[in-house]
Backbone as CSV, one residue per row, in Angstrom:
resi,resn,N_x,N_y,N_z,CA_x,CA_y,CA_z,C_x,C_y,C_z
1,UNK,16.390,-19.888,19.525,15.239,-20.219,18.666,15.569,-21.471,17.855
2,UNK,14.900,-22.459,17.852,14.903,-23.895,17.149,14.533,-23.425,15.628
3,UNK,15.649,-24.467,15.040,15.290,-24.258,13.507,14.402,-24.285,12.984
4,UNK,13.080,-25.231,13.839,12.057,-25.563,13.048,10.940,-24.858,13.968
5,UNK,10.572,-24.423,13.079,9.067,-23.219,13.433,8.083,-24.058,13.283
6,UNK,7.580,-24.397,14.664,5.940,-25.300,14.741,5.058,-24.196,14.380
7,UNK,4.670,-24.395,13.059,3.327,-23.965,12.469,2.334,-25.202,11.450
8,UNK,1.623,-26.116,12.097,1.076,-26.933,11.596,-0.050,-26.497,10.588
9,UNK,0.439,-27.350,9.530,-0.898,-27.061,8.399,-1.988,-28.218,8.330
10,UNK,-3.047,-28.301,8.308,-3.823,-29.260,8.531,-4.861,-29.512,7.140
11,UNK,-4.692,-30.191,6.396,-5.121,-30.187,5.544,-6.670,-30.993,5.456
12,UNK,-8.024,-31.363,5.436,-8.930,-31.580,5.472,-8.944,-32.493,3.879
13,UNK,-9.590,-33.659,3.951,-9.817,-34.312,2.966,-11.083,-33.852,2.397
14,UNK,-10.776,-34.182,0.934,-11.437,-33.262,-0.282,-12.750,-34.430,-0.043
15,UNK,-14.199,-32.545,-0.265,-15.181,-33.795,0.025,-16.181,-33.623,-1.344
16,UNK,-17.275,-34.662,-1.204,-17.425,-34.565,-2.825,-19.010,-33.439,-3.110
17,UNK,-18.999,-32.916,-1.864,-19.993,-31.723,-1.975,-19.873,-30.677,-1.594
18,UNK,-18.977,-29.343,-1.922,-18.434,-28.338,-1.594,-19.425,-27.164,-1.677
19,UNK,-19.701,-26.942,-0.785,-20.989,-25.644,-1.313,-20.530,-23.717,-0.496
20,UNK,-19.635,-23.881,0.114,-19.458,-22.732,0.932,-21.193,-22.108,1.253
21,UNK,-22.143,-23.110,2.010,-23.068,-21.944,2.340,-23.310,-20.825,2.988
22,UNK,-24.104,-19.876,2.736,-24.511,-18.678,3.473,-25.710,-18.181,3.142
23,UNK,-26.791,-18.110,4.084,-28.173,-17.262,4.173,-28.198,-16.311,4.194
24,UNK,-27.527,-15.279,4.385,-27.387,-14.170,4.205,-27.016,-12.754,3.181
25,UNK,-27.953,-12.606,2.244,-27.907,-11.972,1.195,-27.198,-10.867,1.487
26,UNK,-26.586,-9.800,0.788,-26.582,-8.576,1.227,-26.975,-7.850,0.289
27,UNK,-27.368,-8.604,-1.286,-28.134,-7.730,-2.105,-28.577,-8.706,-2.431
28,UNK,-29.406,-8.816,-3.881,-30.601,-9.590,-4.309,-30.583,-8.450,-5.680
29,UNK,-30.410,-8.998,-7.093,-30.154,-7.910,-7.996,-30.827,-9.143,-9.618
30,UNK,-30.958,-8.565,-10.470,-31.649,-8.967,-11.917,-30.485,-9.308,-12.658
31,UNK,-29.741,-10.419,-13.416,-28.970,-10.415,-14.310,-29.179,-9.977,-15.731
32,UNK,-28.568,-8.856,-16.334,-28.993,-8.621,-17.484,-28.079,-9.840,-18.731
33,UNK,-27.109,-9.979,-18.212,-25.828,-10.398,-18.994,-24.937,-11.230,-18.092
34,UNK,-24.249,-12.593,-19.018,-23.660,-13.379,-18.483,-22.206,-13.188,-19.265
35,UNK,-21.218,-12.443,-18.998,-20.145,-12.118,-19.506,-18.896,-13.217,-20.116
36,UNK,-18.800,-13.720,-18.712,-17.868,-15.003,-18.776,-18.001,-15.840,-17.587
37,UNK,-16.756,-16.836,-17.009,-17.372,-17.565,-16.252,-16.666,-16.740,-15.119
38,UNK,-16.469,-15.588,-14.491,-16.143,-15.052,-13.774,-17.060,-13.187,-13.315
39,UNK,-17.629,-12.767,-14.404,-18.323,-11.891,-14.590,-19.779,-11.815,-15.068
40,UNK,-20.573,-11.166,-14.357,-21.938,-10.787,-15.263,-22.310,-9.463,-14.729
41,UNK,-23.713,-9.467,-15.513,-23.810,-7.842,-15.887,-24.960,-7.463,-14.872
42,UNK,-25.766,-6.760,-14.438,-26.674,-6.740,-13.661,-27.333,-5.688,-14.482
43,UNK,-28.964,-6.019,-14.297,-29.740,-5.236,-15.348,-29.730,-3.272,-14.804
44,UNK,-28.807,-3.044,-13.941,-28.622,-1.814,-14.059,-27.316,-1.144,-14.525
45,UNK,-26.883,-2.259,-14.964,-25.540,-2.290,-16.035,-24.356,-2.389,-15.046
46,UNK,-24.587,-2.656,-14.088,-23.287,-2.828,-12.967,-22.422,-4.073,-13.657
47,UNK,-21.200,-4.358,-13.827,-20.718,-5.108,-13.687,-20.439,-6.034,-12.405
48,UNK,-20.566,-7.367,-12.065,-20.271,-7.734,-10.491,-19.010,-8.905,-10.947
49,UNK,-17.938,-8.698,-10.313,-16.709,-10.050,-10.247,-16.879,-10.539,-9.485
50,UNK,-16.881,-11.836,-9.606,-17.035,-13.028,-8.210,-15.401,-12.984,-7.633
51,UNK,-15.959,-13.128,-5.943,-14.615,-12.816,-5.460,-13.698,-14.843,-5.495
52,UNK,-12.715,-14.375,-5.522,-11.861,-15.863,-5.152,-11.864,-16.902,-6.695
53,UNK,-12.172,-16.117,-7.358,-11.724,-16.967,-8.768,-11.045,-16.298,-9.792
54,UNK,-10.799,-17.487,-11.169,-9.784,-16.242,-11.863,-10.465,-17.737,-13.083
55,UNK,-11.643,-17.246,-13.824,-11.351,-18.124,-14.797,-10.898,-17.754,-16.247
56,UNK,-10.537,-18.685,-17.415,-9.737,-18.395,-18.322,-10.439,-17.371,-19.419
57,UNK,-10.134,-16.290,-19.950,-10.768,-15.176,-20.249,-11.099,-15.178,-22.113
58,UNK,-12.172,-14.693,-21.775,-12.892,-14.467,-23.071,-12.577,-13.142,-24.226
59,UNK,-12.079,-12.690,-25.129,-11.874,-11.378,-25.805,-12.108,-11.422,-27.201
60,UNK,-11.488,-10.455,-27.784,-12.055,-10.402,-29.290,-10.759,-11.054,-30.031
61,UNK,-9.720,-11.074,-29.364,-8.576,-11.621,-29.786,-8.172,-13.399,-30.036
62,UNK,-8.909,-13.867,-28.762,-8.458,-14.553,-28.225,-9.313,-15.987,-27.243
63,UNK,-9.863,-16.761,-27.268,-10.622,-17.127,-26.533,-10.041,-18.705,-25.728
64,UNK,-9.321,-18.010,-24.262,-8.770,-19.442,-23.697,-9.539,-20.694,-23.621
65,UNK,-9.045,-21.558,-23.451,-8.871,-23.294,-23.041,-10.222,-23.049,-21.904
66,UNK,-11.009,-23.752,-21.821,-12.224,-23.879,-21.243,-12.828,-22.588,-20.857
67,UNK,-12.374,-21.710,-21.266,-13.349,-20.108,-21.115,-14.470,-20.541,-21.270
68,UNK,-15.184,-21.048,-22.827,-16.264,-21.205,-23.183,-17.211,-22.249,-22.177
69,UNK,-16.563,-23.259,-21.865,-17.047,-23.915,-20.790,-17.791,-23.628,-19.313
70,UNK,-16.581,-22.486,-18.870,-16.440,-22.144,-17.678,-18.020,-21.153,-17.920
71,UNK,-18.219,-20.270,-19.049,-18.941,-18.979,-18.850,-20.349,-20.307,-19.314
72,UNK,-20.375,-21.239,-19.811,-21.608,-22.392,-20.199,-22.289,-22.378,-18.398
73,UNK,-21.063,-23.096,-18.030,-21.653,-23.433,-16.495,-22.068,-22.275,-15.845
74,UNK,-22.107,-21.403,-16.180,-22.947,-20.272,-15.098,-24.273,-20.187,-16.099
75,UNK,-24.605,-20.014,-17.105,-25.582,-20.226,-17.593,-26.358,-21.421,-17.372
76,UNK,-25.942,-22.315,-17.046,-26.673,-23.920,-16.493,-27.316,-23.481,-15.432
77,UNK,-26.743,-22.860,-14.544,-27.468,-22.327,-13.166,-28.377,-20.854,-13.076
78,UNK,-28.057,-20.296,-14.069,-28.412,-18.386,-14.294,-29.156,-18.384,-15.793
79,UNK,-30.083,-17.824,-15.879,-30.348,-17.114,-16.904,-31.031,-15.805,-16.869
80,UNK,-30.670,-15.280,-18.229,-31.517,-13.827,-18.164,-32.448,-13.608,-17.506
81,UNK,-32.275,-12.268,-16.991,-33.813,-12.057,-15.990,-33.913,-13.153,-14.560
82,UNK,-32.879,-13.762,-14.631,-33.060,-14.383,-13.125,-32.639,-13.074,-11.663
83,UNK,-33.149,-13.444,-10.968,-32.265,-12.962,-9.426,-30.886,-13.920,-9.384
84,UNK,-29.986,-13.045,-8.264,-28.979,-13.456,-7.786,-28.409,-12.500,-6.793
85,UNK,-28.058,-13.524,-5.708,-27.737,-13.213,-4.278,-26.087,-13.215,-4.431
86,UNK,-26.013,-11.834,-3.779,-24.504,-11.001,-3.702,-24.263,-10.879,-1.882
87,UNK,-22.762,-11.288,-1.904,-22.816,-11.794,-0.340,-20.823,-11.004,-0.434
88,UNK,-20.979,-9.905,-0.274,-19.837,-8.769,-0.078,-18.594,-9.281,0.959
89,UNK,-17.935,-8.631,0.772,-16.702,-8.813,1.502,-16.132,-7.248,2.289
90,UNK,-14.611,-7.815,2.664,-14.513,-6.385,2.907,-14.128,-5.378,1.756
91,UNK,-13.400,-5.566,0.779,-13.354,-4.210,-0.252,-14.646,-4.534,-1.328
92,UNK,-16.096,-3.900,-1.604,-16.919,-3.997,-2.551,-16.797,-3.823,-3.968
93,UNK,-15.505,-2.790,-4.094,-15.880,-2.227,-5.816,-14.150,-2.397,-5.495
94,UNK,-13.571,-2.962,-7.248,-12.492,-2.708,-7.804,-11.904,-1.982,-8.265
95,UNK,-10.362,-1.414,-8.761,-10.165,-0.574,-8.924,-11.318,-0.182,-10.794
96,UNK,-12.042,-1.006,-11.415,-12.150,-0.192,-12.459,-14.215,-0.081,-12.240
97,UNK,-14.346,0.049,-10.688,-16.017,0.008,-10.323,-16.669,-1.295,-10.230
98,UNK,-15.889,-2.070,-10.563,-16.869,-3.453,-10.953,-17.393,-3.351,-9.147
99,UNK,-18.467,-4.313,-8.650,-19.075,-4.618,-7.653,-18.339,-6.557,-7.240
100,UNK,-17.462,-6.563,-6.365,-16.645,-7.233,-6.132,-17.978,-8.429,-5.063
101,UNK,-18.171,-9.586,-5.583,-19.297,-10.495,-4.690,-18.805,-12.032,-4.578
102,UNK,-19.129,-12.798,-3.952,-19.390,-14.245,-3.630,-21.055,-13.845,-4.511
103,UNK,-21.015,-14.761,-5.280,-22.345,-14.738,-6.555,-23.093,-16.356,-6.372
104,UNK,-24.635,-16.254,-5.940,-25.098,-17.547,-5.577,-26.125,-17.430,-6.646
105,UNK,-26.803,-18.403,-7.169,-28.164,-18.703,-7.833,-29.171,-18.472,-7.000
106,UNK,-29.910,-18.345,-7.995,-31.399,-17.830,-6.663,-31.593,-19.279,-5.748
107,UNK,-31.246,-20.941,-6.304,-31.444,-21.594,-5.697,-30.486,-21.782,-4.120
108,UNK,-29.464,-20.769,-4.741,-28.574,-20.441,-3.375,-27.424,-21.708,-3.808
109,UNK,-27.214,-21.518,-5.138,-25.566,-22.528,-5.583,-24.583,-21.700,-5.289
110,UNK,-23.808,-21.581,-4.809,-22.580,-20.687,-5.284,-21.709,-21.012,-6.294
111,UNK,-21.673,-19.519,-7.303,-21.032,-20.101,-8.378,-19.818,-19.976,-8.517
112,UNK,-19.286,-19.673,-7.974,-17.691,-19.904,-7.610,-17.198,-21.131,-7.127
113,UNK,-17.647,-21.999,-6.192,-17.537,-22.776,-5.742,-17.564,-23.967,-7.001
114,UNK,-18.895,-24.155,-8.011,-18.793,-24.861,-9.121,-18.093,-24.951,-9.791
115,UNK,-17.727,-23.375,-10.200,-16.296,-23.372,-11.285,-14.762,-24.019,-10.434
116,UNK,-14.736,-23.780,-9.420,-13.370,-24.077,-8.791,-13.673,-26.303,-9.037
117,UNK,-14.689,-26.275,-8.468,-14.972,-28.010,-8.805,-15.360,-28.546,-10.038
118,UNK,-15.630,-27.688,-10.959,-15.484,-28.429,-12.169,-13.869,-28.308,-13.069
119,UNK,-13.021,-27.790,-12.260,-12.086,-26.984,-13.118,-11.947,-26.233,-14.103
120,UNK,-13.098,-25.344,-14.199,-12.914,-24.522,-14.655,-12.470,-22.669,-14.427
121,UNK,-11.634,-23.269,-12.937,-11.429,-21.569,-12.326,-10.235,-21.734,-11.687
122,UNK,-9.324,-21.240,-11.100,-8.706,-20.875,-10.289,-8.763,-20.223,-9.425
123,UNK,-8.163,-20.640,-7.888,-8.555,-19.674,-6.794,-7.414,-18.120,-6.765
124,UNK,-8.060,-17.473,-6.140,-7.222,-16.298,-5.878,-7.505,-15.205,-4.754
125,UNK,-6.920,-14.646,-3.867,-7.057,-13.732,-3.152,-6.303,-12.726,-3.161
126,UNK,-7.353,-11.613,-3.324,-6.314,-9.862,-3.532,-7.167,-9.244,-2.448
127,UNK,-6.362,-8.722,-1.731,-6.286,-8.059,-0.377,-7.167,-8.495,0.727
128,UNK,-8.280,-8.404,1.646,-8.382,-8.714,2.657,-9.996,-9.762,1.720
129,UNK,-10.396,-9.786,0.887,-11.403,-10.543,0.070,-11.282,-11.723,0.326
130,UNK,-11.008,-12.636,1.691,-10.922,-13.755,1.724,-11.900,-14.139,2.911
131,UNK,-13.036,-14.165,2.804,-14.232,-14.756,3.646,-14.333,-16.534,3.807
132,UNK,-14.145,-17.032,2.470,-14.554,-18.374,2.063,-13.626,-19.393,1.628
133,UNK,-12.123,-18.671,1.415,-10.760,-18.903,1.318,-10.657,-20.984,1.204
134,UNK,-11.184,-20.898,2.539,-10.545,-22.471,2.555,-11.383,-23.362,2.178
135,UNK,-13.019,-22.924,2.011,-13.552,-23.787,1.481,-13.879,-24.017,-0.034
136,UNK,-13.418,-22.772,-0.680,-12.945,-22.436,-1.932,-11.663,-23.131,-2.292
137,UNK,-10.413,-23.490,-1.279,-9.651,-23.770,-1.675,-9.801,-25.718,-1.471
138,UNK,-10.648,-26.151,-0.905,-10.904,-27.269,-0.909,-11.738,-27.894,-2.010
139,UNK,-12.498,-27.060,-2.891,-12.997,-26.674,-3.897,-12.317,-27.497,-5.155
140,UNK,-11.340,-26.326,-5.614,-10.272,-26.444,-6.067,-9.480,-27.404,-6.080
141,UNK,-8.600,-28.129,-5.112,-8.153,-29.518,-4.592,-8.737,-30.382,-5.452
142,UNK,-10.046,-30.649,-5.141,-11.017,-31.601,-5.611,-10.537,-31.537,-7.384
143,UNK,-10.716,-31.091,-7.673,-10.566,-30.871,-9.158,-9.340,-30.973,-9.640
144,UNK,-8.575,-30.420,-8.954,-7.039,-30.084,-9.532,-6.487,-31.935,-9.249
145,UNK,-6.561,-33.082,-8.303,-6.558,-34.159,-7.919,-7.455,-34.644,-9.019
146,UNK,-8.163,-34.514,-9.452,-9.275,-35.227,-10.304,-8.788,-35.026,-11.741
147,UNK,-7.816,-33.786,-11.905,-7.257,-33.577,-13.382,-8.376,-33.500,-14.438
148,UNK,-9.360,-32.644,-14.029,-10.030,-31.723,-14.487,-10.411,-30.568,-14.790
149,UNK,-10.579,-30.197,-16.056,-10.575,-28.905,-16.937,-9.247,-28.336,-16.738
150,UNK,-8.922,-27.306,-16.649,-7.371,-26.338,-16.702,-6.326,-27.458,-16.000
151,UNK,-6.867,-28.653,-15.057,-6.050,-29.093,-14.522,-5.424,-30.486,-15.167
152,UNK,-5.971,-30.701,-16.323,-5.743,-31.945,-16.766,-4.296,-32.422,-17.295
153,UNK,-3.520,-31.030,-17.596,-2.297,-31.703,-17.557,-1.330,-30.887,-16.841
154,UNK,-1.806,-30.431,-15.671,-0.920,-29.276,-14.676,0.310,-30.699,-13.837
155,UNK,1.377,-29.625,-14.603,2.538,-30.105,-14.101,3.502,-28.827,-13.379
156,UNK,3.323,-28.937,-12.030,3.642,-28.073,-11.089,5.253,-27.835,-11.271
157,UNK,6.439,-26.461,-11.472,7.556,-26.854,-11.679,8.287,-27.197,-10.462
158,UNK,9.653,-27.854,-10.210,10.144,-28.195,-9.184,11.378,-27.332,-8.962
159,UNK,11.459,-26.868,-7.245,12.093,-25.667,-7.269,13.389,-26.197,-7.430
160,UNK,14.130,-27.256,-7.362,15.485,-27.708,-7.820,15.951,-27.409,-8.641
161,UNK,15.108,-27.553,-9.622,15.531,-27.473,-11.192,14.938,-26.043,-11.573
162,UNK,14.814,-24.940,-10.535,14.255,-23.681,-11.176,15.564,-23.067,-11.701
163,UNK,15.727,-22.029,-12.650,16.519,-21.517,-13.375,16.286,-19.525,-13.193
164,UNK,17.158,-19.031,-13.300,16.532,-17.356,-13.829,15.513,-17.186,-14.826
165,UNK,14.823,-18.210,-15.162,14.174,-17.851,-16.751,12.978,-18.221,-15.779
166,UNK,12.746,-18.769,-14.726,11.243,-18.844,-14.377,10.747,-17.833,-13.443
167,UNK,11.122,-16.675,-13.993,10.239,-15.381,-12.880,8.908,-15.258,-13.451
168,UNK,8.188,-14.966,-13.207,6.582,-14.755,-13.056,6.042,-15.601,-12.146
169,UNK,4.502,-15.670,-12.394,3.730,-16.441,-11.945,4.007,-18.127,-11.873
170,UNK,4.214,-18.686,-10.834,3.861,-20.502,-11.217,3.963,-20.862,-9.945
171,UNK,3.178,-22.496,-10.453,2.801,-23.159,-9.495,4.435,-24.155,-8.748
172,UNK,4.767,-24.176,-7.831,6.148,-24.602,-7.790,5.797,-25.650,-6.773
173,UNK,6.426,-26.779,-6.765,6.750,-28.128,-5.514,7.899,-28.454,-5.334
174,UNK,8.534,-28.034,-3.871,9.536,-28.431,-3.480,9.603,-28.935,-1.889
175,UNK,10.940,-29.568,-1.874,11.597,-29.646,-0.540,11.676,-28.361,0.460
176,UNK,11.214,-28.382,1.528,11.843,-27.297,2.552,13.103,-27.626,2.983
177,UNK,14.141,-26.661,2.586,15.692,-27.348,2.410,16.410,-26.705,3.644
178,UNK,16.011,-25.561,4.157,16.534,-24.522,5.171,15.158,-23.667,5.618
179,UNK,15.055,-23.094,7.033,13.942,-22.673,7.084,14.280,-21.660,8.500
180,UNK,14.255,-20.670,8.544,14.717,-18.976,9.583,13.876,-18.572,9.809
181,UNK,13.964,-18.150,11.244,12.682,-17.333,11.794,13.829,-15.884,12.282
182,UNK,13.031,-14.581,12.197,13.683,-13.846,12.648,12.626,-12.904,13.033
183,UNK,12.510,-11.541,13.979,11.412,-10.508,14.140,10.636,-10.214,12.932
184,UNK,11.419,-9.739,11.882,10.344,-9.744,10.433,10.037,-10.799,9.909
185,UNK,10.315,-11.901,9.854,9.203,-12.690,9.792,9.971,-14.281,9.426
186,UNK,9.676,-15.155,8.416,10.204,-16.308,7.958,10.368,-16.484,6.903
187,UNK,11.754,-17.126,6.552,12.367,-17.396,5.431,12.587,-19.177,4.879
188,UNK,11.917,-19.204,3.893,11.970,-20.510,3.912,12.997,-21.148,2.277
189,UNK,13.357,-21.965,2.377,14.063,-22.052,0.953,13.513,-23.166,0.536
190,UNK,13.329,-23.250,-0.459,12.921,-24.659,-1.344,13.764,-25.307,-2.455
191,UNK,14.133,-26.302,-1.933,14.885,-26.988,-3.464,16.092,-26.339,-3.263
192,UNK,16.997,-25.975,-2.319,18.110,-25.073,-2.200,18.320,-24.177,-3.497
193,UNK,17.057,-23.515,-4.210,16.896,-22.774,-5.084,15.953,-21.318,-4.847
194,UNK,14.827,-21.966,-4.156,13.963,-20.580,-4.392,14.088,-20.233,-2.535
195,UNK,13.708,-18.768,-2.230,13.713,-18.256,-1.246,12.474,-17.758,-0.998
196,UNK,11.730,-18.561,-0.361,10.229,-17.787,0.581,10.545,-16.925,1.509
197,UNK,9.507,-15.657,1.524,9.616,-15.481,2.379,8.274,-14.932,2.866
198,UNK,7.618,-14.998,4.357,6.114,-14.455,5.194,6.967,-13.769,6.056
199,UNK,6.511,-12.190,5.647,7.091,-11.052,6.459,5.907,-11.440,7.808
200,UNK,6.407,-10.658,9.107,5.428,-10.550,10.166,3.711,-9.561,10.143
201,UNK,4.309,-8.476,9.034,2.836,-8.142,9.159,2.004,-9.058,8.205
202,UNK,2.579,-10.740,7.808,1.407,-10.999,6.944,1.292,-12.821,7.921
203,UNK,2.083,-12.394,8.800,2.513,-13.969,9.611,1.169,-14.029,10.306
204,UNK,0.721,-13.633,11.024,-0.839,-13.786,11.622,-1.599,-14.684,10.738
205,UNK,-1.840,-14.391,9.524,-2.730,-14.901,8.711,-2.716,-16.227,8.780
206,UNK,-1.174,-16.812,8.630,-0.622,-17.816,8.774,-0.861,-19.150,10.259
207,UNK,-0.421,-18.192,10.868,-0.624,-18.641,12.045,-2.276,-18.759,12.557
208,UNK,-2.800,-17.880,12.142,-4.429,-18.035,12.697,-4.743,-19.470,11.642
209,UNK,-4.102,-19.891,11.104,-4.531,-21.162,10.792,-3.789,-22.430,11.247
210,UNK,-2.813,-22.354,12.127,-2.042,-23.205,12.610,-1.247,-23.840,11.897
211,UNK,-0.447,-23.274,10.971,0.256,-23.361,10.047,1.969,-23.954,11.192
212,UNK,2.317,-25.013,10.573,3.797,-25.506,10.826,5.023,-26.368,9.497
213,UNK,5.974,-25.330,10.045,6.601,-25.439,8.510,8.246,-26.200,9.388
214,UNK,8.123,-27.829,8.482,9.565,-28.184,9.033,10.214,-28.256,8.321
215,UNK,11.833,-28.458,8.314,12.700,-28.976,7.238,12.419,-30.179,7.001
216,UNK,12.696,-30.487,5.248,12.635,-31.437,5.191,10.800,-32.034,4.357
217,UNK,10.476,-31.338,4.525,8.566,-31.354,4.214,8.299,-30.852,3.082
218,UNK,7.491,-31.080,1.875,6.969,-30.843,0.578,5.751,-30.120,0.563
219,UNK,6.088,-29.020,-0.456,4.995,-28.039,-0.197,4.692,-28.293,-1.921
220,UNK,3.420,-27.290,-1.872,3.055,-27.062,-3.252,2.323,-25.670,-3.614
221,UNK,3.087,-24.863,-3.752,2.986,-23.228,-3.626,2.476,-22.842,-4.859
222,UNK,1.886,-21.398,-4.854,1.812,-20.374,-6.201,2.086,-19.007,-5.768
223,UNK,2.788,-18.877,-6.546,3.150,-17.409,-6.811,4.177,-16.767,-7.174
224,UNK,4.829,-15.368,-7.130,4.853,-14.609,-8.177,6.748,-15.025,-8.053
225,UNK,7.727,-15.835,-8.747,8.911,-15.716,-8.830,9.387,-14.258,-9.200
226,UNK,10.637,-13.605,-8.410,11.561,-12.408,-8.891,12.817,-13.224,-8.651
227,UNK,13.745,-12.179,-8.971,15.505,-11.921,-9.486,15.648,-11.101,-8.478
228,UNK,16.213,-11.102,-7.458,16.856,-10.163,-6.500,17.828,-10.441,-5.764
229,UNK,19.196,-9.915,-6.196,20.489,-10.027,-5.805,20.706,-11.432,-6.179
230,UNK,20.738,-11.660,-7.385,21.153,-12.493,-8.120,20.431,-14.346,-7.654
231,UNK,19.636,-13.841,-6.559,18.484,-15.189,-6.230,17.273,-15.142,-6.392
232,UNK,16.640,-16.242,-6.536,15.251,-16.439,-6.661,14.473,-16.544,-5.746
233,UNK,13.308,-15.779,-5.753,12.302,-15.272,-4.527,11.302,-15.536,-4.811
234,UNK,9.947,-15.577,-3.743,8.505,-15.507,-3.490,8.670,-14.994,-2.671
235,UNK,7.526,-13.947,-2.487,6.869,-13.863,-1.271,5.183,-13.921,-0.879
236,UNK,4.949,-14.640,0.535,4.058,-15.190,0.398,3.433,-14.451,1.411
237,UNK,2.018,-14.323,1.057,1.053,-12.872,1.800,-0.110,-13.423,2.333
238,UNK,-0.655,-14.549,2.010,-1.753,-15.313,2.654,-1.387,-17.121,2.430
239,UNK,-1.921,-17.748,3.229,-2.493,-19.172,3.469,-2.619,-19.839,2.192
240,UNK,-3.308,-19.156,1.689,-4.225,-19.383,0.015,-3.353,-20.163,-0.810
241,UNK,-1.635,-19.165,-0.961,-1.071,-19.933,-1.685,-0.398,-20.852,-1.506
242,UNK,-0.467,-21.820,-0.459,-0.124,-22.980,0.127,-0.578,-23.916,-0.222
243,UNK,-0.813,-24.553,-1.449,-2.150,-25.770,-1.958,-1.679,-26.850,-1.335
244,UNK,-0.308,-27.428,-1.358,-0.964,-28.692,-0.114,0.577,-28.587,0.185
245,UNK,0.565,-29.842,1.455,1.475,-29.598,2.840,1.806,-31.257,2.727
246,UNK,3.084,-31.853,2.620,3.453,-33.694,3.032,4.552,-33.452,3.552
247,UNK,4.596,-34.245,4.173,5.494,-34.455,4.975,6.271,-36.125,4.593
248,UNK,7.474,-35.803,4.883,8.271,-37.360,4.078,8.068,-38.477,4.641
């Protein structure tokens, strides 16, 4: 087996009208309430979360860095007593009932798609909820390149200089320094610091997009850093968190 695993990533240039369309309703419902820029209320008190975003959250404590913005722009497009077209995925309801949707304006905007291009959202995928994935994530691009809203002073960390103190969540850019294929799946290292790894039951995903990973090539990842056996890890479960692909 050759060191280098042909899985080509193909990246599509960011375009300046992103709409993920779809005609196809699967509900049609009354907004009672516009929560934030990620949630609203439906006049039978349902809560609905738009799938593939994560914008900055609103509370009694606390009110993030363009929250107020983010929950403005759905009101630009929505108001009370309007309709709005709910376009499901495969899991519908979350673990706390909410009604899990791709959320369009009656004019048929999608509002997910806006927030990811104005920067005011972040993309995200939890479990098989990825219908619109790449054009959501082209979305996103646009904005995050444009250094707008949440993105205006995103400085991605570099896995060289990662330390034990950066476990959680972050956005990381490194070198592919070493890179293993084995039956469970691929191991990739970055920055001769962090250790990727795409087990095989999540390698399909990968591959159904023609994904190719060489030594030597600059990635720009998210997700969740751990401590295990005294090294630093990701592991990576979809496409999604791959934001962009260069090659030297």
């Amino acid at each position: 087996m050759p060191l280098l695993l042909l899985l080509l990533i193909g990246f599509s240039s960011s375009i300046s009208a992103i709409t993920c369309p779809y005609t196809h309703w699967d509900k049609t419902a009354v907004v009672q309430q516009i929560n934030d820029g990620d949630t609203i209320t439906l006049s039978n008190g349902q809560y609905v979360r738009f799938i593939g975003i994560d914008t900055p959250e609103i509370n009694y404590r606390y009110i993030e860095p363009y929250a107020l913005q983010a929950k403005a722009l759905i009101e630009k497009y929505v108001r009370i007593g309007d309709p709005v077209h709910l376009v499901f995925d495969h899991t519908q309801y979350d673990k706390y009932g909410r009604i899990l949707a791709y959320v369009y304006s009656k004019t048929g905007r999608n509002l997910s798609v806006l927030q990811l291009q104005s920067g005011f959202a972040k993309q995200w995928v939890i479990g098989n909820n990825d219908r619109f994935w790449q054009c959501q994530q082209q979305a996103e691009r646009q904005a995050r390149q444009a250094k707008k809203g949440i993105w205006s002073e995103f400085e991605p960390l570099l896995a060289s200089q990662l330390t034990k103190k950066n476990k959680g969540y972050h956005y990381i850019r490194g070198e592919i320094t070493a890179l293993k294929f084995n039956k469970k799946g691929i191991r990739l290292t970055l920055g001769n610091r962090l250790n990727i790894w795409i087990s095989s039951h999540h390698l399909s995903k990968f591959t159904a997009e023609n994904m190719t990973f060489h030594q030597g090539e600059q990635l720009l990842l998210t997700g969740k850093v751990f401590l295990a056996h005294e090294q630093l890890k990701m592991n990576l479960y979809h496409p999604v968190q791959i934001l962009e692909f260069h090659s030297e």
